[in-house]
mmCIF file as gemmi writes it, N, C-alpha and C atoms, coordinates in Angstrom:
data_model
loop_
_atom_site.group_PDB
_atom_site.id
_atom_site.type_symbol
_atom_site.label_atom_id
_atom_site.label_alt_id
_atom_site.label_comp_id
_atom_site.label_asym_id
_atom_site.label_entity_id
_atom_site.label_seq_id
_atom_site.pdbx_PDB_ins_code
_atom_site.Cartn_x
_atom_site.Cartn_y
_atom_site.Cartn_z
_atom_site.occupancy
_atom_site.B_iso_or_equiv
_atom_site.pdbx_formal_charge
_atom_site.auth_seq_id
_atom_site.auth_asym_id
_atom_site.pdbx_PDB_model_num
ATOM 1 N N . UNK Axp A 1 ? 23.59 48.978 50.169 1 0 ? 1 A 1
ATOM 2 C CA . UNK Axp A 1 ? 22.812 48.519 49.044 1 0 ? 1 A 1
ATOM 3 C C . UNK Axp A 1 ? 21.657 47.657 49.573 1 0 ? 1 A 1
ATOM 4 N N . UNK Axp A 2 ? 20.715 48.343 49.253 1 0 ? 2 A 1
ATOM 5 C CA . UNK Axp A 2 ? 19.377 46.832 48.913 1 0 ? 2 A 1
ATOM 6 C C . UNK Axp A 2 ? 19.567 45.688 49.088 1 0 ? 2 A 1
ATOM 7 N N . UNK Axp A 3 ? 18.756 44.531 49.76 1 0 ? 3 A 1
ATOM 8 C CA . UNK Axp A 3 ? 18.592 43.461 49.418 1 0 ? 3 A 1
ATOM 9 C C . UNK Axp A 3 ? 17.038 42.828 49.364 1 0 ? 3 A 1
ATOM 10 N N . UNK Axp A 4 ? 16.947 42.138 47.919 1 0 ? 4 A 1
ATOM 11 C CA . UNK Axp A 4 ? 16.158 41.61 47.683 1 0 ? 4 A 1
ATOM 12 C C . UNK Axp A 4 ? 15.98 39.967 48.125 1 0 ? 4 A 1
ATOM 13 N N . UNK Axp A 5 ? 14.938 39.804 48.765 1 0 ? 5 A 1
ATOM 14 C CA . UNK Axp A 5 ? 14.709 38.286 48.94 1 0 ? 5 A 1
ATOM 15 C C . UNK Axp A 5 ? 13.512 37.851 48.125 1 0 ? 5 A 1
ATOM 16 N N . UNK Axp A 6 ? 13.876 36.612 47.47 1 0 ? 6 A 1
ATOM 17 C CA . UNK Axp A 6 ? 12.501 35.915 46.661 1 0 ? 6 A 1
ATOM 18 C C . UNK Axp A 6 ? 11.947 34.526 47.31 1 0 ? 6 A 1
ATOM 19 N N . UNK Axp A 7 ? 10.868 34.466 47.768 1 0 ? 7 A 1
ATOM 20 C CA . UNK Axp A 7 ? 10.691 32.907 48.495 1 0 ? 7 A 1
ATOM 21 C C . UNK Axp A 7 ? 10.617 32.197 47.148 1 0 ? 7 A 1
ATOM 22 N N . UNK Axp A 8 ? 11.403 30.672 47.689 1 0 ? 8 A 1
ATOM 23 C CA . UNK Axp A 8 ? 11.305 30.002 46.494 1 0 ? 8 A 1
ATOM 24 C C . UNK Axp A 8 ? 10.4 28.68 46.87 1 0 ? 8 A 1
ATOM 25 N N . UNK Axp A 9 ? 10.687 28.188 47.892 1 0 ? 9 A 1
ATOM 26 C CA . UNK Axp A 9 ? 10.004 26.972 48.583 1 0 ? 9 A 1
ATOM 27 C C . UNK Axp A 9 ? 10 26.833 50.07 1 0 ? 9 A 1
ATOM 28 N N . UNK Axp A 10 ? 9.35 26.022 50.413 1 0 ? 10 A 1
ATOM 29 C CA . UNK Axp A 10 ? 9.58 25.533 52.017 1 0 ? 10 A 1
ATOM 30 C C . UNK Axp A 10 ? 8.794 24.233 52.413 1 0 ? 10 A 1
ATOM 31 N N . UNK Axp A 11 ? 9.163 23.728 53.201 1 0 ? 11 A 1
ATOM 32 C CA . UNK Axp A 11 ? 9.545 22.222 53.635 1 0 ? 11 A 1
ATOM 33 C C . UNK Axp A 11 ? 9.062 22.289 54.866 1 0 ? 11 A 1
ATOM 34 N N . UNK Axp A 12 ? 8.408 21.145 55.111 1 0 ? 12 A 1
ATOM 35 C CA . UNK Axp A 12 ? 7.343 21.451 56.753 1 0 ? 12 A 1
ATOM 36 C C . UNK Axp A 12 ? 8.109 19.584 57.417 1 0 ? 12 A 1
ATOM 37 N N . UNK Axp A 13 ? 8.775 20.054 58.402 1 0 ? 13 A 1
ATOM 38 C CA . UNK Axp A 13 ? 9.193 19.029 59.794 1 0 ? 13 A 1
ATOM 39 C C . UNK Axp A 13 ? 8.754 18.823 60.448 1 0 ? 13 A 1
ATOM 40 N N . UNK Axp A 14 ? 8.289 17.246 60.949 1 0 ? 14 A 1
ATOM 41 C CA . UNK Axp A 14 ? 7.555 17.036 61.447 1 0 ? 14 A 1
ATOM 42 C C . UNK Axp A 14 ? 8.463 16.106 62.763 1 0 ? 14 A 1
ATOM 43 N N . UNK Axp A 15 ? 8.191 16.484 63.784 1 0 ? 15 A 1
ATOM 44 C CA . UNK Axp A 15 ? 8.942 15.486 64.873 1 0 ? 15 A 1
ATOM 45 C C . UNK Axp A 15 ? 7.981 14.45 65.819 1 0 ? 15 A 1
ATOM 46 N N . UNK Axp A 16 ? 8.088 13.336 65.342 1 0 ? 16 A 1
ATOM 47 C CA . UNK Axp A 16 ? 7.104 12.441 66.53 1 0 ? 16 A 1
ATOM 48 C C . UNK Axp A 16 ? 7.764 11.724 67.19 1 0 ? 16 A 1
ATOM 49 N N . UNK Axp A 17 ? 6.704 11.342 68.584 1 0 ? 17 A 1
ATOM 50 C CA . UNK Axp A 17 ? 7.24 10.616 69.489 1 0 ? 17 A 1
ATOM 51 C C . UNK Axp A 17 ? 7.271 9.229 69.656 1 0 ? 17 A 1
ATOM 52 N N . UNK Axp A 18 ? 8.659 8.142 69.379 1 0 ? 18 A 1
ATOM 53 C CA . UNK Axp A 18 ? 8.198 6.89 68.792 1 0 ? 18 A 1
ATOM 54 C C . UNK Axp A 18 ? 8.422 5.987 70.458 1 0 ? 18 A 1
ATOM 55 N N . UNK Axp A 19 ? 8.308 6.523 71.364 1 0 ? 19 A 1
ATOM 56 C CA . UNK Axp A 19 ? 7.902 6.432 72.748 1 0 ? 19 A 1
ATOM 57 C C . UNK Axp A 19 ? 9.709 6.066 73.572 1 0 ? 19 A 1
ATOM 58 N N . UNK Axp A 20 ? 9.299 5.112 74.257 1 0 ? 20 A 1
ATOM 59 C CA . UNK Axp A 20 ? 11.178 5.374 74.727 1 0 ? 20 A 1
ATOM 60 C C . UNK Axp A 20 ? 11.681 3.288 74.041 1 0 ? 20 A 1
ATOM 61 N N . UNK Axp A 21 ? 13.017 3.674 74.445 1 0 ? 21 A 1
ATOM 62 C CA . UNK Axp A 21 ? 14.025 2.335 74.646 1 0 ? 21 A 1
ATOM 63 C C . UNK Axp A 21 ? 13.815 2.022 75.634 1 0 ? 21 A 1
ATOM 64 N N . UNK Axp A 22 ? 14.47 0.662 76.05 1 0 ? 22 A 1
ATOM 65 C CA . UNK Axp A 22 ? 14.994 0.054 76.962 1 0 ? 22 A 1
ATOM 66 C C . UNK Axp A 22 ? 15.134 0.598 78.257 1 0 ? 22 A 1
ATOM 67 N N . UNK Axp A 23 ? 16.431 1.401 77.711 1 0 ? 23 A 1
ATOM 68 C CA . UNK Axp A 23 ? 17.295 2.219 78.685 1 0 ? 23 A 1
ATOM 69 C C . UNK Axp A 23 ? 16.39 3.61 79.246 1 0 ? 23 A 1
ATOM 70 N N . UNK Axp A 24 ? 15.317 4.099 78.811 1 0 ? 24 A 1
ATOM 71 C CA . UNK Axp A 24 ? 13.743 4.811 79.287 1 0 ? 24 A 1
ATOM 72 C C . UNK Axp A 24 ? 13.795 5.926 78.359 1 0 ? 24 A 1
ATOM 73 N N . UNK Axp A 25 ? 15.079 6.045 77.47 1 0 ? 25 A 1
ATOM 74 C CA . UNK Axp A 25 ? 14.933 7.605 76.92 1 0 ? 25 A 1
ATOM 75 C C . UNK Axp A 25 ? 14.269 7.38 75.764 1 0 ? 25 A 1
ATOM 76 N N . UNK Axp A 26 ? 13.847 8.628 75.297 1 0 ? 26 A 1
ATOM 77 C CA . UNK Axp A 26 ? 12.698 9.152 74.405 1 0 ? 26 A 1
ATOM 78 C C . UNK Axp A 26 ? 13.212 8.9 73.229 1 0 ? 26 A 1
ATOM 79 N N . UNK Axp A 27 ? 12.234 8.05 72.177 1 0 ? 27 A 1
ATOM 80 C CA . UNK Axp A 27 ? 13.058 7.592 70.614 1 0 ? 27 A 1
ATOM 81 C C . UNK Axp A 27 ? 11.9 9.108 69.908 1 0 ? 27 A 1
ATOM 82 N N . UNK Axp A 28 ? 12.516 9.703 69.314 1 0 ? 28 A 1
ATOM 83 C CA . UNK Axp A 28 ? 11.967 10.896 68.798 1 0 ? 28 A 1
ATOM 84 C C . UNK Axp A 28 ? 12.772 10.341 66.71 1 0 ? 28 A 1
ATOM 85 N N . UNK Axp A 29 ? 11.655 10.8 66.277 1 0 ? 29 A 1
ATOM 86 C CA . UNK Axp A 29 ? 12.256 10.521 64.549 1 0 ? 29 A 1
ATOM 87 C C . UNK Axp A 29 ? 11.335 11.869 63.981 1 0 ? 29 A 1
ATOM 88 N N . UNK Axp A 30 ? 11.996 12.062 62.748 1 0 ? 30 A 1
ATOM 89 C CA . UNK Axp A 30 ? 11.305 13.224 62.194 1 0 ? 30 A 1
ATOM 90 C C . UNK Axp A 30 ? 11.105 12.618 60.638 1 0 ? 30 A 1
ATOM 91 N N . UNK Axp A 31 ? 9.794 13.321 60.042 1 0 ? 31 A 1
ATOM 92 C CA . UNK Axp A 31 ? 9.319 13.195 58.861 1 0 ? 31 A 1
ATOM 93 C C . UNK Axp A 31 ? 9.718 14.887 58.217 1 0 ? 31 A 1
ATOM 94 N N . UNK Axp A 32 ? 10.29 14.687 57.062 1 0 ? 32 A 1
ATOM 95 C CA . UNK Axp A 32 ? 9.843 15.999 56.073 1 0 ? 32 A 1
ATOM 96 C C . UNK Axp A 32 ? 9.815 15.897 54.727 1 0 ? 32 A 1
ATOM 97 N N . UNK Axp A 33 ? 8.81 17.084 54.529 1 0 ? 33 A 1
ATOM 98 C CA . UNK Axp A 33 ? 8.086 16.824 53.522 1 0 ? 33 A 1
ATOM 99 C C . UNK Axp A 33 ? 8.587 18.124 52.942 1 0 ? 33 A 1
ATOM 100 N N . UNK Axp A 34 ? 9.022 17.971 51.934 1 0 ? 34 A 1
ATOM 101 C CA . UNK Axp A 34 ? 9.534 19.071 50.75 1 0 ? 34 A 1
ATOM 102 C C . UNK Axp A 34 ? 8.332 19.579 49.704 1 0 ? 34 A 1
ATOM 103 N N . UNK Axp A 35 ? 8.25 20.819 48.746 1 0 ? 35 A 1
ATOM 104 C CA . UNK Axp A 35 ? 7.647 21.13 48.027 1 0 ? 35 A 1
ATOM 105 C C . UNK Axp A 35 ? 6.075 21.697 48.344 1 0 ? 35 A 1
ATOM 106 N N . UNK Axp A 36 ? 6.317 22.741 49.927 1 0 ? 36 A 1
ATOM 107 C CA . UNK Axp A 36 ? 5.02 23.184 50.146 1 0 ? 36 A 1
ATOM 108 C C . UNK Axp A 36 ? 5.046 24.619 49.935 1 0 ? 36 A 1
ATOM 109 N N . UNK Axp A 37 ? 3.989 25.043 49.618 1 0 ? 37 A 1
ATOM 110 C CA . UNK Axp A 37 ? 3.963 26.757 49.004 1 0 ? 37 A 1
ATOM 111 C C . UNK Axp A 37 ? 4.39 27.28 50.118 1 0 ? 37 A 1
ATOM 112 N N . UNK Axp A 38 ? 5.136 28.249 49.275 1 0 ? 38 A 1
ATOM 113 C CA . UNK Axp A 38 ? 5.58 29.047 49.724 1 0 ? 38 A 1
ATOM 114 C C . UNK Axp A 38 ? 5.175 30.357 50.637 1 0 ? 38 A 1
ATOM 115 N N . UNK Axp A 39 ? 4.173 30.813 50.169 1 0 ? 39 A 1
ATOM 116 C CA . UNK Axp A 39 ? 2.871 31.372 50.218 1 0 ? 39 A 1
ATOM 117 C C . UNK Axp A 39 ? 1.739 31.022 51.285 1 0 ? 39 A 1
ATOM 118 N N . UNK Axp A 40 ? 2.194 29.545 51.474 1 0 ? 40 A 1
ATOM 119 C CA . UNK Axp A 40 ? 1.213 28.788 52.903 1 0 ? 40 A 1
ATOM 120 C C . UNK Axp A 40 ? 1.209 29.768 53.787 1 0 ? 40 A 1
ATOM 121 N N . UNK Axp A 41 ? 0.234 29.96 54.748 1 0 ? 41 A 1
ATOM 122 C CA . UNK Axp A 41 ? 0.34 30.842 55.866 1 0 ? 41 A 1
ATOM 123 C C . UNK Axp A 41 ? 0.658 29.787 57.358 1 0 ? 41 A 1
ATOM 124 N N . UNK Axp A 42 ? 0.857 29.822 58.097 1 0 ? 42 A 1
ATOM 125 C CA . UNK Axp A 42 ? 1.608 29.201 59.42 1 0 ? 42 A 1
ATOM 126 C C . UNK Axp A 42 ? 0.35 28.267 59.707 1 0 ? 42 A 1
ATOM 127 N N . UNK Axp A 43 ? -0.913 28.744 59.465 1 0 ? 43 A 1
ATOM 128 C CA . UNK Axp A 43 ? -2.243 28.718 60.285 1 0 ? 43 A 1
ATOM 129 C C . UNK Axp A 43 ? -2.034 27.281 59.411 1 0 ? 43 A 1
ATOM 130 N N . UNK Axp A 44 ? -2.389 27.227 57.672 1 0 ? 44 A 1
ATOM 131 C CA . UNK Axp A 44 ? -2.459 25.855 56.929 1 0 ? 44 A 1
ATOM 132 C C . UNK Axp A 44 ? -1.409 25.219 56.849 1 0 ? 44 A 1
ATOM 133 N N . UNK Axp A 45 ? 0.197 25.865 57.278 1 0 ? 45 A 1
ATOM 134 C CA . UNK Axp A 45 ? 1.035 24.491 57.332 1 0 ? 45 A 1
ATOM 135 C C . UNK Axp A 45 ? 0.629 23.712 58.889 1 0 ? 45 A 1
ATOM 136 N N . UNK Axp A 46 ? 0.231 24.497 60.097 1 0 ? 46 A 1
ATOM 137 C CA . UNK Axp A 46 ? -0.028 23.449 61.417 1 0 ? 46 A 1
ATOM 138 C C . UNK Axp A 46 ? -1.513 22.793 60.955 1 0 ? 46 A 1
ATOM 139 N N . UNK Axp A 47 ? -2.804 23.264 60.201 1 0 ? 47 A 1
ATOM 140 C CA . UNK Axp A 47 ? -3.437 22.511 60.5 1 0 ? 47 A 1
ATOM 141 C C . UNK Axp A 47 ? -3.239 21.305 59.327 1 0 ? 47 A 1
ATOM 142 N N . UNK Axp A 48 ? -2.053 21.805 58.71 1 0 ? 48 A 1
ATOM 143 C CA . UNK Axp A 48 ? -1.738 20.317 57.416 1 0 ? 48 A 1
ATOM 144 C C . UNK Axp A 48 ? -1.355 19.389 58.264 1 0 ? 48 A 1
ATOM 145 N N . UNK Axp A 49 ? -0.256 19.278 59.124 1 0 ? 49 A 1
ATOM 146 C CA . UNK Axp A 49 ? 0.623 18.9 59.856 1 0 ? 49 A 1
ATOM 147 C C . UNK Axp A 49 ? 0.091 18.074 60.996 1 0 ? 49 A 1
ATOM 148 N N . UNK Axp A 50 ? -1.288 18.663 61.642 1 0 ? 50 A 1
ATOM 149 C CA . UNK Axp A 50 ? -2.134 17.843 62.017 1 0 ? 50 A 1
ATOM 150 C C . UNK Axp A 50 ? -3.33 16.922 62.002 1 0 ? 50 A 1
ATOM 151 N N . UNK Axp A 51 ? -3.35 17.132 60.407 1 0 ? 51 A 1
ATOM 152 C CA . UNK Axp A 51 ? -4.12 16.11 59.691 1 0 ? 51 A 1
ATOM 153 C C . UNK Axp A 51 ? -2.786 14.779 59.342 1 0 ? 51 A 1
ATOM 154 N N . UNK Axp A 52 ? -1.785 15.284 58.926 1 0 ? 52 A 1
ATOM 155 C CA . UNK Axp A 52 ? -1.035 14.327 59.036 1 0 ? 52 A 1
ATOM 156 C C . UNK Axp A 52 ? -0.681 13.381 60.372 1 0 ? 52 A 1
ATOM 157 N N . UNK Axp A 53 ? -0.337 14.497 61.507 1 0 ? 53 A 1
ATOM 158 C CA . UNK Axp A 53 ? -0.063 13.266 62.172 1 0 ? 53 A 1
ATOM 159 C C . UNK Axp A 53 ? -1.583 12.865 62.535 1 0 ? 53 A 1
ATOM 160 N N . UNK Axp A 54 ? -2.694 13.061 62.305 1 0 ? 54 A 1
ATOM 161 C CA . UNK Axp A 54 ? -3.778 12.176 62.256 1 0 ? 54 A 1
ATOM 162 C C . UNK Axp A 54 ? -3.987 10.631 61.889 1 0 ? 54 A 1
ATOM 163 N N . UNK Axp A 55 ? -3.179 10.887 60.938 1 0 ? 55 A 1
ATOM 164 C CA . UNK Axp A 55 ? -2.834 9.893 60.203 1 0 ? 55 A 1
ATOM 165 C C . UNK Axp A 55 ? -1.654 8.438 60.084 1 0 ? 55 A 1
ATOM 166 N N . UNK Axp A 56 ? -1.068 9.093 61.562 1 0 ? 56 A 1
ATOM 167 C CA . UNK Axp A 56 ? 0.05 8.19 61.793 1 0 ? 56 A 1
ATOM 168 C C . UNK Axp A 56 ? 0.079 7.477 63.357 1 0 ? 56 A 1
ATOM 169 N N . UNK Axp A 57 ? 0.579 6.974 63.797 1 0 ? 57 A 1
ATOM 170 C CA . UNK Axp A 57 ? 0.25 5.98 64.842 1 0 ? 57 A 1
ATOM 171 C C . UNK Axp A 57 ? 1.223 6.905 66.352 1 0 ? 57 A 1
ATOM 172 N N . UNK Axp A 58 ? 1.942 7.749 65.805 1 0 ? 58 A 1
ATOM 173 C CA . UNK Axp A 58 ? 3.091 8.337 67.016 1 0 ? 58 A 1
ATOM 174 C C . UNK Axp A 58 ? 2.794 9.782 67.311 1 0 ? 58 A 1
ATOM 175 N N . UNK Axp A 59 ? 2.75 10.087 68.348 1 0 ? 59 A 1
ATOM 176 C CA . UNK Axp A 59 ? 2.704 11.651 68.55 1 0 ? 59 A 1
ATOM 177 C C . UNK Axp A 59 ? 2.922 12.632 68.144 1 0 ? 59 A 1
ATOM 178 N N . UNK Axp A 60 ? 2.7 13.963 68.17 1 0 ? 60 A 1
ATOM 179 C CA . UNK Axp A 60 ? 3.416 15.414 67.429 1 0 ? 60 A 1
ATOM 180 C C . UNK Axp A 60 ? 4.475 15.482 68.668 1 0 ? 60 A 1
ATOM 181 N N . UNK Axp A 61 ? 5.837 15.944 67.805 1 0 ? 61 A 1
ATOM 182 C CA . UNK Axp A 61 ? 6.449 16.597 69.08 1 0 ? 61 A 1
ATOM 183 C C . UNK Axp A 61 ? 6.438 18.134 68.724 1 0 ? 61 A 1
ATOM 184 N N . UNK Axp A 62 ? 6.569 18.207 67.926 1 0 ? 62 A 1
ATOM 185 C CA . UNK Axp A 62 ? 6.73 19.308 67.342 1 0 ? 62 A 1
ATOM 186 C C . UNK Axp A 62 ? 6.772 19.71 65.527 1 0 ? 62 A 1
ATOM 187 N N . UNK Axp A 63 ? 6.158 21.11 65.197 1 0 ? 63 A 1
ATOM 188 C CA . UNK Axp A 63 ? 6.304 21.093 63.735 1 0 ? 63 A 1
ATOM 189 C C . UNK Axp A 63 ? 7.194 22.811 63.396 1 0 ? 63 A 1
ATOM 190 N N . UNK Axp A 64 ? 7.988 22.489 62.312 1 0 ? 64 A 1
ATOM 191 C CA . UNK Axp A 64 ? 8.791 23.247 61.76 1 0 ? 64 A 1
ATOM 192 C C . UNK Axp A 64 ? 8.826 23.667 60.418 1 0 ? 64 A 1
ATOM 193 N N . UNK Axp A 65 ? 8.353 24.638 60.297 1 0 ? 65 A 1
ATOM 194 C CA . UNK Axp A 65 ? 8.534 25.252 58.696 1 0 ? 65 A 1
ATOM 195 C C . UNK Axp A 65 ? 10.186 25.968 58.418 1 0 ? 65 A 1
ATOM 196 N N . UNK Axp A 66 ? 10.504 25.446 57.86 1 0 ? 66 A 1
ATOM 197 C CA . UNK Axp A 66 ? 11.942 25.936 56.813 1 0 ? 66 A 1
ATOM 198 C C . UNK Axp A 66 ? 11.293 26.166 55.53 1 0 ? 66 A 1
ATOM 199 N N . UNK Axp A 67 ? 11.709 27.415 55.668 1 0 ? 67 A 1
ATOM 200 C CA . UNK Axp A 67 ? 11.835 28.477 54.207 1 0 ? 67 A 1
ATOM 201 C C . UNK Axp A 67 ? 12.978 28.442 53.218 1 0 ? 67 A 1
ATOM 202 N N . UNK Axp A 68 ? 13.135 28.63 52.603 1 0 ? 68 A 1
ATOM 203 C CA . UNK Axp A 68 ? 13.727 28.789 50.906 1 0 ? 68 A 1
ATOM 204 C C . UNK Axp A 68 ? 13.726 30.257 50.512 1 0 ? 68 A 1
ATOM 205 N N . UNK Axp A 69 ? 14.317 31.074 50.611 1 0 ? 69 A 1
ATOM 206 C CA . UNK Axp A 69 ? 15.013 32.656 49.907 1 0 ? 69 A 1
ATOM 207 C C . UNK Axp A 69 ? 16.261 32.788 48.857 1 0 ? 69 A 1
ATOM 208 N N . UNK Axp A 70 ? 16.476 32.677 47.796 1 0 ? 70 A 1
ATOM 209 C CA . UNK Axp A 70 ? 16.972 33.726 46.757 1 0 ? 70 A 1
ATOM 210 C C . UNK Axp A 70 ? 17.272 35.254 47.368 1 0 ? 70 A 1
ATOM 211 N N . UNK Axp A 71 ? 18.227 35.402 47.901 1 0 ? 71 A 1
ATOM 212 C CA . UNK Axp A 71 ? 18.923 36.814 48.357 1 0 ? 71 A 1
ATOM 213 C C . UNK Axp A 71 ? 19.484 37.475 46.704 1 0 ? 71 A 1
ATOM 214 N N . UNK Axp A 72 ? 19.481 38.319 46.872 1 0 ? 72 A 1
ATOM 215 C CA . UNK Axp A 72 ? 20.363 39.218 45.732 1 0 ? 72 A 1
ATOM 216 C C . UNK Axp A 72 ? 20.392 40.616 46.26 1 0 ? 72 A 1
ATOM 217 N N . UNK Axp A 73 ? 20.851 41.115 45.832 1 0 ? 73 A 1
ATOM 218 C CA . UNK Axp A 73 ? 21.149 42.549 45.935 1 0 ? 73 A 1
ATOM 219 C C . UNK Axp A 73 ? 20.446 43.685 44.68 1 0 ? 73 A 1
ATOM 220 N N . UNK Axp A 74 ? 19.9 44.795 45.086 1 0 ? 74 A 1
ATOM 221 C CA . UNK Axp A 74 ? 18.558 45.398 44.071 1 0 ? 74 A 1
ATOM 222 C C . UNK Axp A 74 ? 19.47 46.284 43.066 1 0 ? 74 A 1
C-alpha cells in the first residue's frame, strides 16, 4: 500500500560554541527555534541561521533542520 507524507512544520537547530571550561573541553549549547515553513528551501533556512548567529556573541557549530511529516497510508 501507498504512503502518503504531508509536511506539517520544521524547526531549525542551532549549535554554538560557548568556548571551553576550566578543565579545556568545549561548552557547546544549542538554540531552537520552532514554527519555520515548511516549504523553506535549505538555501533560506542556512542563510536565516546566519543572520542569526550574526546576531549573537558565540560561534556556529553547526545548523540542523528537523522536519515534521503526517504519514498515512493512500
Amino acid at each position: 500500500m501507498a504512503v502518503v507524507s504531508e509536511a506539517l512544520a520544521a524547526r531549525l537547530k542551532l549549535s554554538l560554541d560557548f568556548g571551553v571550561d576550566e578543565d579545556g573541553k568545549v561548552i557547546k549549547r544549542s538554540k531552537t527555534f520552532s514554527h519555520v515553513k515548511s516549504d523553506a528551501t535549505d538555501e533560506n533556512i542556512l542563510d536565516t541561521a546566519n543572520i542569526i548567529v550574526s546576531l549573537q556573541e558565540h560561534d556556529l557549530r553547526s545548523v540542523v533542520r528537523m522536519d515534521e511529516s503526517l504519514l498515512r497510508q493512500a
